[in-house]
mmCIF file of the N, C-alpha and C atoms, coordinates in Angstrom:
data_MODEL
# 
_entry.id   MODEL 
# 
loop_
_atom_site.group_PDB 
_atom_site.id 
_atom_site.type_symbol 
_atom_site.label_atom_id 
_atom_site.label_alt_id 
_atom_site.label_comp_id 
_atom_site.label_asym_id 
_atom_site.label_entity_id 
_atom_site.label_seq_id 
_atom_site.pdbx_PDB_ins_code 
_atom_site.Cartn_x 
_atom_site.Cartn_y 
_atom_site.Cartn_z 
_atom_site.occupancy 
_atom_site.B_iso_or_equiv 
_atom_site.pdbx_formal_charge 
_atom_site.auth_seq_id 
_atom_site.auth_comp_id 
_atom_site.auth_asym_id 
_atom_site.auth_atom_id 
_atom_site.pdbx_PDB_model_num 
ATOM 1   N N  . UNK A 1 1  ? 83.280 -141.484 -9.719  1.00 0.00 ? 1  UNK A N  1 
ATOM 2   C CA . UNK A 1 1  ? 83.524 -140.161 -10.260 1.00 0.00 ? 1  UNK A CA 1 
ATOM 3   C C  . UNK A 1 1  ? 82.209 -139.437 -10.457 1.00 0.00 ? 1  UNK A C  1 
ATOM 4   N N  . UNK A 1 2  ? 82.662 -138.002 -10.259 1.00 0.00 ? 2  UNK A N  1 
ATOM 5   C CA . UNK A 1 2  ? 81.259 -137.332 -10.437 1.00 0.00 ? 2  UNK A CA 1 
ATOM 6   C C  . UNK A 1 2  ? 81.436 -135.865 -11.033 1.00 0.00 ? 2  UNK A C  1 
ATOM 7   N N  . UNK A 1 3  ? 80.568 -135.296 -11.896 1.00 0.00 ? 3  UNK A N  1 
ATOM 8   C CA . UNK A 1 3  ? 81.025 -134.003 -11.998 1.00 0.00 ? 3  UNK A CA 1 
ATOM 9   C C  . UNK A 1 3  ? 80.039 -132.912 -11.298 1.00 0.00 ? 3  UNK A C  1 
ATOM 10  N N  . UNK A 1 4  ? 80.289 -131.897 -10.713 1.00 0.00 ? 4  UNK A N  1 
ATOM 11  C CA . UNK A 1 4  ? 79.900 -131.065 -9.930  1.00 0.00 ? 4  UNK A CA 1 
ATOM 12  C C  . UNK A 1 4  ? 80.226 -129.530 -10.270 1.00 0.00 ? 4  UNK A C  1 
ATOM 13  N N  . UNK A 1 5  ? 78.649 -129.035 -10.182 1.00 0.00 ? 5  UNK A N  1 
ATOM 14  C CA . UNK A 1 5  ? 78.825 -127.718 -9.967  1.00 0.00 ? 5  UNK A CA 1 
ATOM 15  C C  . UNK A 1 5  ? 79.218 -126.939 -9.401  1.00 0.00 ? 5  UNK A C  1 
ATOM 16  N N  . UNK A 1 6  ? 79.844 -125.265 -9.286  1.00 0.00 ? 6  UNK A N  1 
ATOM 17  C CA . UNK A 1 6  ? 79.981 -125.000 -8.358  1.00 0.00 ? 6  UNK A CA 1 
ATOM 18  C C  . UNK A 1 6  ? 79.895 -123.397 -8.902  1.00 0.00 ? 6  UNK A C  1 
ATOM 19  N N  . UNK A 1 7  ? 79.277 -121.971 -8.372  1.00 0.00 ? 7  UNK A N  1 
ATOM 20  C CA . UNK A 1 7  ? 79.279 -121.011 -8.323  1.00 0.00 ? 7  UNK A CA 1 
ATOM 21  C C  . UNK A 1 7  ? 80.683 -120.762 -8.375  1.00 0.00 ? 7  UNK A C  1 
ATOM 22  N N  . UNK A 1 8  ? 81.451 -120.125 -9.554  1.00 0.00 ? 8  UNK A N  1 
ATOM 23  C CA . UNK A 1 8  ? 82.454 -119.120 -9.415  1.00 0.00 ? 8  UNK A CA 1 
ATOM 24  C C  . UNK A 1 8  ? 82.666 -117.859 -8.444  1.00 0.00 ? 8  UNK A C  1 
ATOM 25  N N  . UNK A 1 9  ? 81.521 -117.521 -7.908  1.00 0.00 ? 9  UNK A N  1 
ATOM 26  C CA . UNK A 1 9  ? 81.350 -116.313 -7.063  1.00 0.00 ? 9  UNK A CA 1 
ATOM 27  C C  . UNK A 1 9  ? 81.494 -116.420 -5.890  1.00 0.00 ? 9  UNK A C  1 
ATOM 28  N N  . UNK A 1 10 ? 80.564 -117.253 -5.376  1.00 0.00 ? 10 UNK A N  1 
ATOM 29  C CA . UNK A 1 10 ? 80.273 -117.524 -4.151  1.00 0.00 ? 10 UNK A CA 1 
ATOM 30  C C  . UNK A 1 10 ? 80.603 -118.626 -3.544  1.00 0.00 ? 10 UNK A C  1 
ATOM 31  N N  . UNK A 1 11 ? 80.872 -119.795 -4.523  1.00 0.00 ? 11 UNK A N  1 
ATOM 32  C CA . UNK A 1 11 ? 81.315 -121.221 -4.207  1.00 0.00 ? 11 UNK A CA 1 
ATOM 33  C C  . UNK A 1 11 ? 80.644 -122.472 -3.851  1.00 0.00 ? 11 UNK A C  1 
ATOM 34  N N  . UNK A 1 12 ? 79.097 -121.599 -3.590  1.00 0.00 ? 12 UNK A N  1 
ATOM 35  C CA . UNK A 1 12 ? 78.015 -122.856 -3.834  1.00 0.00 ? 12 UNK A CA 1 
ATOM 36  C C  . UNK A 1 12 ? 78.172 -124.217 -4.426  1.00 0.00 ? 12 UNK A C  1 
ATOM 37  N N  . UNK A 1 13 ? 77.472 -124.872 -4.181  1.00 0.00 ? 13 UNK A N  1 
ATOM 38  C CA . UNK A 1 13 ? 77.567 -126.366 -4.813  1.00 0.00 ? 13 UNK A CA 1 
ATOM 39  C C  . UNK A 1 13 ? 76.295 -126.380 -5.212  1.00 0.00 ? 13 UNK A C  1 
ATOM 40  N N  . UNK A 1 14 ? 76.198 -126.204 -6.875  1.00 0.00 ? 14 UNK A N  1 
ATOM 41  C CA . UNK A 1 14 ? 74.946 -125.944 -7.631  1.00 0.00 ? 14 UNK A CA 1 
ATOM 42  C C  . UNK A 1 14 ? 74.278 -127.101 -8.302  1.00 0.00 ? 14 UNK A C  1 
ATOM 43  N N  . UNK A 1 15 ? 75.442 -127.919 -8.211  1.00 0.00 ? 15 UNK A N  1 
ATOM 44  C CA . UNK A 1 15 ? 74.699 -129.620 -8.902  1.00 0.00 ? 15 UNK A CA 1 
ATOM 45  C C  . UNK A 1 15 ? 75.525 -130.192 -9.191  1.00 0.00 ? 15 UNK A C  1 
ATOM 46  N N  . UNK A 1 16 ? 75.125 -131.702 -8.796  1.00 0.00 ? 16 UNK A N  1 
ATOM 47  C CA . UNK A 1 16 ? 75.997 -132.864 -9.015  1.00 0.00 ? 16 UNK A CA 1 
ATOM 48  C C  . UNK A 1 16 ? 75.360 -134.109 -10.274 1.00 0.00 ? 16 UNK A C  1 
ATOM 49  N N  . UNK A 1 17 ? 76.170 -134.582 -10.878 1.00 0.00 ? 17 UNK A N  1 
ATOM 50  C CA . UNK A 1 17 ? 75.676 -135.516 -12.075 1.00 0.00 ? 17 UNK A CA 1 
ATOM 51  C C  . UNK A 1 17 ? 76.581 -136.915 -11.724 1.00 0.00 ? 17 UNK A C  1 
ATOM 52  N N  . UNK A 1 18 ? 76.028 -137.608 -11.162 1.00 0.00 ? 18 UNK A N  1 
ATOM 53  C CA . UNK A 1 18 ? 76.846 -138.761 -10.737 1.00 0.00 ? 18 UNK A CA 1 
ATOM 54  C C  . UNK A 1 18 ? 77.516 -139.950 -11.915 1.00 0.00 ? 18 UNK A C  1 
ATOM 55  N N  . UNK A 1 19 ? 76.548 -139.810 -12.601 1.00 0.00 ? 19 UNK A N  1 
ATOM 56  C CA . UNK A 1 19 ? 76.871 -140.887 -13.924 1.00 0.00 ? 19 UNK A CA 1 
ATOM 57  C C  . UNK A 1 19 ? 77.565 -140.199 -14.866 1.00 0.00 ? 19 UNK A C  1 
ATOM 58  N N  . UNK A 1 20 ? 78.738 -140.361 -14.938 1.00 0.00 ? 20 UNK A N  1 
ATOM 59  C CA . UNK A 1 20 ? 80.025 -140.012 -15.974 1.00 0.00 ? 20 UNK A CA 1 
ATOM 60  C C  . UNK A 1 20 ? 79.622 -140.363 -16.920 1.00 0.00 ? 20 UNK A C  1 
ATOM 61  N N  . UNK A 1 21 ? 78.703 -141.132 -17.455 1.00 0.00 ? 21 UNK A N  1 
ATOM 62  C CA . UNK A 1 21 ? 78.262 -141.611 -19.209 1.00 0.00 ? 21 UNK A CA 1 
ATOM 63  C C  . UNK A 1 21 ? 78.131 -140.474 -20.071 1.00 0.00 ? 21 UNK A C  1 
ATOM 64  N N  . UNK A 1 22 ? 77.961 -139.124 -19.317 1.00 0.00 ? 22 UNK A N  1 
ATOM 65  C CA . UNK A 1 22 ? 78.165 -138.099 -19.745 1.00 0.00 ? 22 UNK A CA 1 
ATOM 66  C C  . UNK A 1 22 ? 78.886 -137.413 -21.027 1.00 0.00 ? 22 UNK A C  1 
ATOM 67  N N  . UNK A 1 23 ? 78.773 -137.312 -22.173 1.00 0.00 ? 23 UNK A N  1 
ATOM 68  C CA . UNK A 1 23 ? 80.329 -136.500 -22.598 1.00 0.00 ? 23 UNK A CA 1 
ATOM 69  C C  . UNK A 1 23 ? 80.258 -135.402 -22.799 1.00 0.00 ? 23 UNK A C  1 
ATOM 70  N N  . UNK A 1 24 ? 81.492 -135.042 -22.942 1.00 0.00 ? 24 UNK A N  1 
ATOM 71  C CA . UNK A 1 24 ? 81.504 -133.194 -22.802 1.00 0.00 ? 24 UNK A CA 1 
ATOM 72  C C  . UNK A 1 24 ? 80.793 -132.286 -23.845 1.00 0.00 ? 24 UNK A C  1 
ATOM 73  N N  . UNK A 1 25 ? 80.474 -133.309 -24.911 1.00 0.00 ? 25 UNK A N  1 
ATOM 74  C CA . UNK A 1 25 ? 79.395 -132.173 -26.382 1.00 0.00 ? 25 UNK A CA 1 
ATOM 75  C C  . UNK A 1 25 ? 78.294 -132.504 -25.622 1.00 0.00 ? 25 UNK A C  1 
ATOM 76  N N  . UNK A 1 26 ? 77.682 -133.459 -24.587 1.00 0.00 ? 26 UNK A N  1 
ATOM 77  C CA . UNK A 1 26 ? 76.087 -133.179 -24.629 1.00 0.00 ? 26 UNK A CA 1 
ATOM 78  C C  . UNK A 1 26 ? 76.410 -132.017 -23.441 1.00 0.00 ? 26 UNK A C  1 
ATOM 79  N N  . UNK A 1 27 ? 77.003 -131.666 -22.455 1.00 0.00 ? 27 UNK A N  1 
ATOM 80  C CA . UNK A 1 27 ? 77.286 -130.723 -21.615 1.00 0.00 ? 27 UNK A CA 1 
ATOM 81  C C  . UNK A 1 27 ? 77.709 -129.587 -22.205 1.00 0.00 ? 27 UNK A C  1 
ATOM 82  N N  . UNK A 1 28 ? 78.559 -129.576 -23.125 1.00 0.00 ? 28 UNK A N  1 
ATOM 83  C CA . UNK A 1 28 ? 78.729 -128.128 -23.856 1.00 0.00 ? 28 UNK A CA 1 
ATOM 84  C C  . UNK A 1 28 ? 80.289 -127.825 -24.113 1.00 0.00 ? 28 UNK A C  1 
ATOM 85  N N  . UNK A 1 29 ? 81.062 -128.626 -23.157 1.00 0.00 ? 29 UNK A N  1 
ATOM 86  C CA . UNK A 1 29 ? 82.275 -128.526 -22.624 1.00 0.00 ? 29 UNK A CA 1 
ATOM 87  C C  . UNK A 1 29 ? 83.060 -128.070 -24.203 1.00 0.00 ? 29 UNK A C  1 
ATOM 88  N N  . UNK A 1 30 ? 82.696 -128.691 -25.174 1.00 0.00 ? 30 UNK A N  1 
ATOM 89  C CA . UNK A 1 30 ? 83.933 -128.601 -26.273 1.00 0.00 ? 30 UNK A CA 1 
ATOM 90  C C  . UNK A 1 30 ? 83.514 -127.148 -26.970 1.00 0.00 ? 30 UNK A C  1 
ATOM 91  N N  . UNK A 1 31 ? 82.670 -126.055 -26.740 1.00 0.00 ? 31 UNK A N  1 
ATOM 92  C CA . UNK A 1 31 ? 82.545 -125.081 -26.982 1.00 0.00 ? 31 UNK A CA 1 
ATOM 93  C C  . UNK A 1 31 ? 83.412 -124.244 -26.505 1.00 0.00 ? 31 UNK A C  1 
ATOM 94  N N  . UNK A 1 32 ? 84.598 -124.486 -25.173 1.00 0.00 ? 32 UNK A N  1 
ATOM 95  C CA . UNK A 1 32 ? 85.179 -123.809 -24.314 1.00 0.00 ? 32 UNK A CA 1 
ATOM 96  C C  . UNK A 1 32 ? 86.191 -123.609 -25.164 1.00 0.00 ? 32 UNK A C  1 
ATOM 97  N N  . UNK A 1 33 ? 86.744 -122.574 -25.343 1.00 0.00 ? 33 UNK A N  1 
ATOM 98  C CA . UNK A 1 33 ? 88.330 -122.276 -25.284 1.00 0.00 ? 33 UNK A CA 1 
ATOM 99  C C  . UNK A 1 33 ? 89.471 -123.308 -24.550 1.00 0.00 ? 33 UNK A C  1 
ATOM 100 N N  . UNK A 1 34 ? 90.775 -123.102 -24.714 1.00 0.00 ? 34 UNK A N  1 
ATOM 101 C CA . UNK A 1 34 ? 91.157 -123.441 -23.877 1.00 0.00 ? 34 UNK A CA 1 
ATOM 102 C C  . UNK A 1 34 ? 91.638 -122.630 -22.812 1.00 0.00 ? 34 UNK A C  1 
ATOM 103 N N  . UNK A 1 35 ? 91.580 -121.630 -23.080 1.00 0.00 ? 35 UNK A N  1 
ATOM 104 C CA . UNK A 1 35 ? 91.569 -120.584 -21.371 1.00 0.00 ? 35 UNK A CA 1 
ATOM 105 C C  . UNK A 1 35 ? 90.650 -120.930 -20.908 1.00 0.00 ? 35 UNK A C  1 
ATOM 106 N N  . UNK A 1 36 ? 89.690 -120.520 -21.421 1.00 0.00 ? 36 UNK A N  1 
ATOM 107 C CA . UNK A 1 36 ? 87.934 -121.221 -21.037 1.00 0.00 ? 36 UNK A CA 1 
ATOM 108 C C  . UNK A 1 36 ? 87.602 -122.347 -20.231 1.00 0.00 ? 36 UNK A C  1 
ATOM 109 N N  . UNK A 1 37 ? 88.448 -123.182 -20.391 1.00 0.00 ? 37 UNK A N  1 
ATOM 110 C CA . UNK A 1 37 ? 88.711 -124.695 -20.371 1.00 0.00 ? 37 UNK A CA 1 
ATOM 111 C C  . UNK A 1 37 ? 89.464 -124.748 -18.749 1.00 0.00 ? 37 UNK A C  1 
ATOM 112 N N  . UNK A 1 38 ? 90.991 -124.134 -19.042 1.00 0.00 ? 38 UNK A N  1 
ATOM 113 C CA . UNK A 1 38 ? 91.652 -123.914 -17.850 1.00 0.00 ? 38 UNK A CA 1 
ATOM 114 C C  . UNK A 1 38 ? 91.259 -123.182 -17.023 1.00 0.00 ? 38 UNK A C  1 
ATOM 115 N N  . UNK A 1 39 ? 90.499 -122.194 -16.669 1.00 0.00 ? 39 UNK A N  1 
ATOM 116 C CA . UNK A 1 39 ? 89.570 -121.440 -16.227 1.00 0.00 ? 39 UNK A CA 1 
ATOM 117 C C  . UNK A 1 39 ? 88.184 -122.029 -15.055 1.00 0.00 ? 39 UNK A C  1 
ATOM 118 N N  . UNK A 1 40 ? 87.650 -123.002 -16.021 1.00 0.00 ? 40 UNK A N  1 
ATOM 119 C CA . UNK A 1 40 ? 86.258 -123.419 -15.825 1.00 0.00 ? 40 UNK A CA 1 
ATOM 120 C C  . UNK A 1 40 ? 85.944 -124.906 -15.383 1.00 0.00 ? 40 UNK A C  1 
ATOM 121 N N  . UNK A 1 41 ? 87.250 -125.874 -15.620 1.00 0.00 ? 41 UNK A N  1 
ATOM 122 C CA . UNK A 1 41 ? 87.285 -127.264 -15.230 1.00 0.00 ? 41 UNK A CA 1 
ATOM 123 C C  . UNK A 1 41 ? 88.703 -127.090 -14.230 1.00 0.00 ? 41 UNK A C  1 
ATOM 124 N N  . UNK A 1 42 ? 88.166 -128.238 -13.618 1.00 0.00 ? 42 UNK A N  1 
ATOM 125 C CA . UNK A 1 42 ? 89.207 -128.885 -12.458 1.00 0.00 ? 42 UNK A CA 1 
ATOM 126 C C  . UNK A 1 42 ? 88.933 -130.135 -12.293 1.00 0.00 ? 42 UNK A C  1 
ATOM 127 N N  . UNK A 1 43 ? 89.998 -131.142 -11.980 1.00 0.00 ? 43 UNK A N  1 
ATOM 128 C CA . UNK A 1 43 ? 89.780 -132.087 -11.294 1.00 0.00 ? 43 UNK A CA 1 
ATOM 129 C C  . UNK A 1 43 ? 90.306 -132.563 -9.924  1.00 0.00 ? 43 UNK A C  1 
ATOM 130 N N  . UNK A 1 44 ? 89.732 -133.110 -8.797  1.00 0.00 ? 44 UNK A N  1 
ATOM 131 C CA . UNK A 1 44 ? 90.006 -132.964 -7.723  1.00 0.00 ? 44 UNK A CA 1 
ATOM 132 C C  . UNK A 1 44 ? 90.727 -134.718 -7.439  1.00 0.00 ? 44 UNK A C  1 
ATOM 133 N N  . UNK A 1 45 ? 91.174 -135.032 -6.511  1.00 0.00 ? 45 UNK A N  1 
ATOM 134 C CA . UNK A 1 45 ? 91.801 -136.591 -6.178  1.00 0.00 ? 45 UNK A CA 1 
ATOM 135 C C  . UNK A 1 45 ? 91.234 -137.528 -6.351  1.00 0.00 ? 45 UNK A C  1 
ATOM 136 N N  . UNK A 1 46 ? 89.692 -137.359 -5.970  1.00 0.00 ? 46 UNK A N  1 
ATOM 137 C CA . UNK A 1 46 ? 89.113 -138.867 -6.240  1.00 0.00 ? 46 UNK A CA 1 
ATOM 138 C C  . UNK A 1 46 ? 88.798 -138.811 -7.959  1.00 0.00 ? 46 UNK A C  1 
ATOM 139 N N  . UNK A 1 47 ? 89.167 -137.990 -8.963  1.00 0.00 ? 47 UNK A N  1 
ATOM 140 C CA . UNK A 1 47 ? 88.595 -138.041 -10.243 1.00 0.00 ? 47 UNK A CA 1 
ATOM 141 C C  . UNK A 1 47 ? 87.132 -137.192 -10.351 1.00 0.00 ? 47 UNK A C  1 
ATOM 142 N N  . UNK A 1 48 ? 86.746 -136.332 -9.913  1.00 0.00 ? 48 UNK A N  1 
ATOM 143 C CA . UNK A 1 48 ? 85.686 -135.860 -9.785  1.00 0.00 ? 48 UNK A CA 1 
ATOM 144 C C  . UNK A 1 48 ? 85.918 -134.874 -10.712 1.00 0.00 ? 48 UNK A C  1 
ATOM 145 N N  . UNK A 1 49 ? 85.112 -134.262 -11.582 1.00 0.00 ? 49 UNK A N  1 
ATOM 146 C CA . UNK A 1 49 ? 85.429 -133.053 -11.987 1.00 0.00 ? 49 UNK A CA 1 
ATOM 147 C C  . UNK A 1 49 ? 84.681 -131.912 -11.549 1.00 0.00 ? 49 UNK A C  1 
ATOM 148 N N  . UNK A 1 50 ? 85.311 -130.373 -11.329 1.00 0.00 ? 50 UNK A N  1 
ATOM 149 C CA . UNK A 1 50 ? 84.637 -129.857 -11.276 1.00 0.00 ? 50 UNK A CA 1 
ATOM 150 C C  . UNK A 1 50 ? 84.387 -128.246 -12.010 1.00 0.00 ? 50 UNK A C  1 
ATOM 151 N N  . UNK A 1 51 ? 83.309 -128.306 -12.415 1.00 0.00 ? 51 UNK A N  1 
ATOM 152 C CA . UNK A 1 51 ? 82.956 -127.042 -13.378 1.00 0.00 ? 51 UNK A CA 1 
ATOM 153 C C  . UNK A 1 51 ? 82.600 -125.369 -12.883 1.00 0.00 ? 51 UNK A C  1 
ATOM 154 N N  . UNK A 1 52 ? 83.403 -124.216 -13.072 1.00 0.00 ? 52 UNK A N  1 
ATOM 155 C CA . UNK A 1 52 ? 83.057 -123.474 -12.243 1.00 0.00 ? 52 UNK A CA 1 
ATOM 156 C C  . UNK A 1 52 ? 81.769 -122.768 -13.010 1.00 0.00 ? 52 UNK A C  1 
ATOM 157 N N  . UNK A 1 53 ? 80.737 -122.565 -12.704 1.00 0.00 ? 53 UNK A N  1 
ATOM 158 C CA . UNK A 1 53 ? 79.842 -121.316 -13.506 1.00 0.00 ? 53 UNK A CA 1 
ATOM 159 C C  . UNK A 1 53 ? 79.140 -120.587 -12.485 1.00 0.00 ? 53 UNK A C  1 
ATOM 160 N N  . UNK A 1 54 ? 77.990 -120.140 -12.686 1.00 0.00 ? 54 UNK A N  1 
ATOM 161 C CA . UNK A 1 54 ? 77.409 -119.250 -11.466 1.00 0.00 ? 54 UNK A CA 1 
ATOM 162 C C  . UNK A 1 54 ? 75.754 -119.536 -11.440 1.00 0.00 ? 54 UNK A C  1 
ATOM 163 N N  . UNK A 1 55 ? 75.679 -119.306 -10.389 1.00 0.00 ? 55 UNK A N  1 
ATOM 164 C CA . UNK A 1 55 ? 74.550 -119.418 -9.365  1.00 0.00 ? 55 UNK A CA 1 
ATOM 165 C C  . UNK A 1 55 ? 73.383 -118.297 -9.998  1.00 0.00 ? 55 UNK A C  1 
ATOM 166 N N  . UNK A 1 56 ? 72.116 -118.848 -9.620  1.00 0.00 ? 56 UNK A N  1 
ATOM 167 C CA . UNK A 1 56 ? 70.933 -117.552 -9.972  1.00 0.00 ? 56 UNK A CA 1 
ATOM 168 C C  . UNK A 1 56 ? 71.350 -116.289 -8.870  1.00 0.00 ? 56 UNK A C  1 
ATOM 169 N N  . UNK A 1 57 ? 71.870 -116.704 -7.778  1.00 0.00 ? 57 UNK A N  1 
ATOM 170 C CA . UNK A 1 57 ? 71.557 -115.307 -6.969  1.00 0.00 ? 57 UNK A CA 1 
ATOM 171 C C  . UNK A 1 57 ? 72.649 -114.568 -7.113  1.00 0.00 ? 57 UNK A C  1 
ATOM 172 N N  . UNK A 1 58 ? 74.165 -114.779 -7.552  1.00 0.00 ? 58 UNK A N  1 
ATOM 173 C CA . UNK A 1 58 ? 75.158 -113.947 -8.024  1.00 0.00 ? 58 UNK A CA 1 
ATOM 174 C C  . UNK A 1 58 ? 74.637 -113.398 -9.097  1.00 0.00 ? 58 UNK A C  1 
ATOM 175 N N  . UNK A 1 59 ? 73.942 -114.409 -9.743  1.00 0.00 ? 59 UNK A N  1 
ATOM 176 C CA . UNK A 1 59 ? 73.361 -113.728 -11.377 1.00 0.00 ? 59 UNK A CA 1 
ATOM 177 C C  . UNK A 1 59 ? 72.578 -112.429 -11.204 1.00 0.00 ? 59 UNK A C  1 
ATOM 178 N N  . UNK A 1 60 ? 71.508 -112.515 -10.502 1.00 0.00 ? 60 UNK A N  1 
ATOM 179 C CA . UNK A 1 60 ? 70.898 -110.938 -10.375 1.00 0.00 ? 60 UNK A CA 1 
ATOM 180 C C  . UNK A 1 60 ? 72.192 -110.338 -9.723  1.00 0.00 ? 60 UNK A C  1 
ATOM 181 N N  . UNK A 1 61 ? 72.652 -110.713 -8.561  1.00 0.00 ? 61 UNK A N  1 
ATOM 182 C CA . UNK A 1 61 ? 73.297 -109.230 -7.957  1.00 0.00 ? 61 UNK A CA 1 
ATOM 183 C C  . UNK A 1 61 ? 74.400 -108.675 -8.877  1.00 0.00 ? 61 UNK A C  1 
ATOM 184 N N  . UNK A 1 62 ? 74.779 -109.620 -10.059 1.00 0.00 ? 62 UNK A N  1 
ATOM 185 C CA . UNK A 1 62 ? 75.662 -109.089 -11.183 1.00 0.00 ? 62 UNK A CA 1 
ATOM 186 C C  . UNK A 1 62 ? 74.753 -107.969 -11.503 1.00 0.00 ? 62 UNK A C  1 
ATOM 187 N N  . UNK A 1 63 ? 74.097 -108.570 -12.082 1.00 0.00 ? 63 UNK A N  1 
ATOM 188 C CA . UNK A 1 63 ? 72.666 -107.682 -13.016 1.00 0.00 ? 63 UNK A CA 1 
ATOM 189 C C  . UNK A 1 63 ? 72.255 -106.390 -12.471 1.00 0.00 ? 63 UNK A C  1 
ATOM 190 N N  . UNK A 1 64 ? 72.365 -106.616 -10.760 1.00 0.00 ? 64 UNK A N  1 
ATOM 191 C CA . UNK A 1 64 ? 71.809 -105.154 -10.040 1.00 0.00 ? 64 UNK A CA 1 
ATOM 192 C C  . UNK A 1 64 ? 73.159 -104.604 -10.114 1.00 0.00 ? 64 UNK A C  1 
ATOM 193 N N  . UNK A 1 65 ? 74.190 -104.684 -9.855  1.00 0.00 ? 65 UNK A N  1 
ATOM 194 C CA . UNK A 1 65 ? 75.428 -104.262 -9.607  1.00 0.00 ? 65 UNK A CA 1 
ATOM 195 C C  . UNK A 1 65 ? 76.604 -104.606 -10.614 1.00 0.00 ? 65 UNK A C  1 
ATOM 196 N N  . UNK A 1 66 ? 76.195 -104.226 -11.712 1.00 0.00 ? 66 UNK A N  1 
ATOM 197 C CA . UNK A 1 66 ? 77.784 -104.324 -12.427 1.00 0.00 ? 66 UNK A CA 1 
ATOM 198 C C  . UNK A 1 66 ? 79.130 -104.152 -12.101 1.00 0.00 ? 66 UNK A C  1 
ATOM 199 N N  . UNK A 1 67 ? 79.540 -103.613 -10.831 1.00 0.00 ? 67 UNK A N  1 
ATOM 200 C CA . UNK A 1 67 ? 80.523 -103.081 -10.302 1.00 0.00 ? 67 UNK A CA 1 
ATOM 201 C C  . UNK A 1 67 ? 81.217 -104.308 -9.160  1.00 0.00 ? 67 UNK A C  1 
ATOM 202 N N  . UNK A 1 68 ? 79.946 -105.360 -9.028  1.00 0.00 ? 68 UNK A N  1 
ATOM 203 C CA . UNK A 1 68 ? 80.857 -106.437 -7.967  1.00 0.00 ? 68 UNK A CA 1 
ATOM 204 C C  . UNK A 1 68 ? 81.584 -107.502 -9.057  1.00 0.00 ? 68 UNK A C  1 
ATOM 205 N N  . UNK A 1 69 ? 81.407 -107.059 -10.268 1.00 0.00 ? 69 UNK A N  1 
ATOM 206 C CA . UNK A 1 69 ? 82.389 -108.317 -11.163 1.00 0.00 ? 69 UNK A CA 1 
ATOM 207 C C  . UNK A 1 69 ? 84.409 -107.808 -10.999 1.00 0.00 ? 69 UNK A C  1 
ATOM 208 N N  . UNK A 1 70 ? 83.714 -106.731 -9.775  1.00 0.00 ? 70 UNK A N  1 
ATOM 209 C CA . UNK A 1 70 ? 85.640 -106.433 -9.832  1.00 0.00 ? 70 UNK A CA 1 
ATOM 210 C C  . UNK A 1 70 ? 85.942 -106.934 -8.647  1.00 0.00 ? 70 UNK A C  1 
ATOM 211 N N  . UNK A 1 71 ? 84.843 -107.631 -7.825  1.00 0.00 ? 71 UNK A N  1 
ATOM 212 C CA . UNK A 1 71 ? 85.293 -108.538 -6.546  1.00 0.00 ? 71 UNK A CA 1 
ATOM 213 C C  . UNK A 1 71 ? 85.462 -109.731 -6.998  1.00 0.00 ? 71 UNK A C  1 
ATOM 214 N N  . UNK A 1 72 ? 86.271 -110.867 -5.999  1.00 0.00 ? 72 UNK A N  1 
ATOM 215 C CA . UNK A 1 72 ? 86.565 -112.057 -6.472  1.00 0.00 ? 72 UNK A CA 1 
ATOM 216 C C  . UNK A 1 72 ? 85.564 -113.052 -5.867  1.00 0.00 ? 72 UNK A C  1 
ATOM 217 N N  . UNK A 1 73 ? 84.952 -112.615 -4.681  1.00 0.00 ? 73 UNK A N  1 
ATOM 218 C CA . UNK A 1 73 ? 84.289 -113.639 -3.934  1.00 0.00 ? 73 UNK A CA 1 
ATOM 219 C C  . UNK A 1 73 ? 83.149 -112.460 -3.538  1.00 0.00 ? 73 UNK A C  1 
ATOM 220 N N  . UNK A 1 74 ? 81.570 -113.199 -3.945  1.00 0.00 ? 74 UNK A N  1 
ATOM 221 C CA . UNK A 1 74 ? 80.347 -112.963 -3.623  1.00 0.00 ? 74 UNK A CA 1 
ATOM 222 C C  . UNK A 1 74 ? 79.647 -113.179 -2.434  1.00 0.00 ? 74 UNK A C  1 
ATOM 223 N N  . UNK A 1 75 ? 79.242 -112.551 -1.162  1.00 0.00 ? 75 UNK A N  1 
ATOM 224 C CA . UNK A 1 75 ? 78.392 -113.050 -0.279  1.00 0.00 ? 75 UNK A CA 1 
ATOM 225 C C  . UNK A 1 75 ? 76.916 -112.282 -0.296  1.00 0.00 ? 75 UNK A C  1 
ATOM 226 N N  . UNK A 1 76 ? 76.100 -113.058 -0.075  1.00 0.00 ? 76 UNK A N  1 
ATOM 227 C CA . UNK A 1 76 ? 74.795 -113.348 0.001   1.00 0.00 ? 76 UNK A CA 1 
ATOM 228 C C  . UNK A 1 76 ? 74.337 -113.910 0.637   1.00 0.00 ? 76 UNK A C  1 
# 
C-alpha cells in the first residue's frame, strides 16, 4: 500500500509515500471535514490511497487567473 499524490487540476502525480506507518494527524488528514474528506481521499484496488491537492504550477496559474477555478481540468 501506498499513499499518493495527485494534482486536483491537472492530475499530476505529485508524490508518493510508500510506508503506510504513516497516520493521518502527522499528514493532516483529521483536520478535513467530511466533505473535505469525501472530496480529497480515495482509495483505489490494490489499497493505495489517494489524496487529491494541487500542484505549484496550477497554483500560480490560479493566482494569475482567478477565473480558471470555474474549469474542471487544468492544462499546462
Amino acid at each position: 500500500m501506498a499513499l499518493k499524490y495527485f494534482c486536483r487540476h491537472c492530475g499530476i502525480e505529485m508524490g508518493k509515500i510508500d510506508n503506510m506507518s504513516v497516520d493521518s494527524e502527522r499528514l493532516g488528514l483529521h483536520k478535513l471535514t467530511s466533505e473535505e474528506r469525501m472530496e480529497m481521499v480515495s482509495y483505489d484496488d490494490a489499497g493505495d490511497v489517494h489524496i487529491k491537492s494541487i500542484c505549484e504550477d496550477c497554483h500560480e496559474s490560479l493566482e494569475r487567473n482567478p477565473t480558471y477555478y470555474q474549469n474542471d481540468y487544468l492544462i499546462h
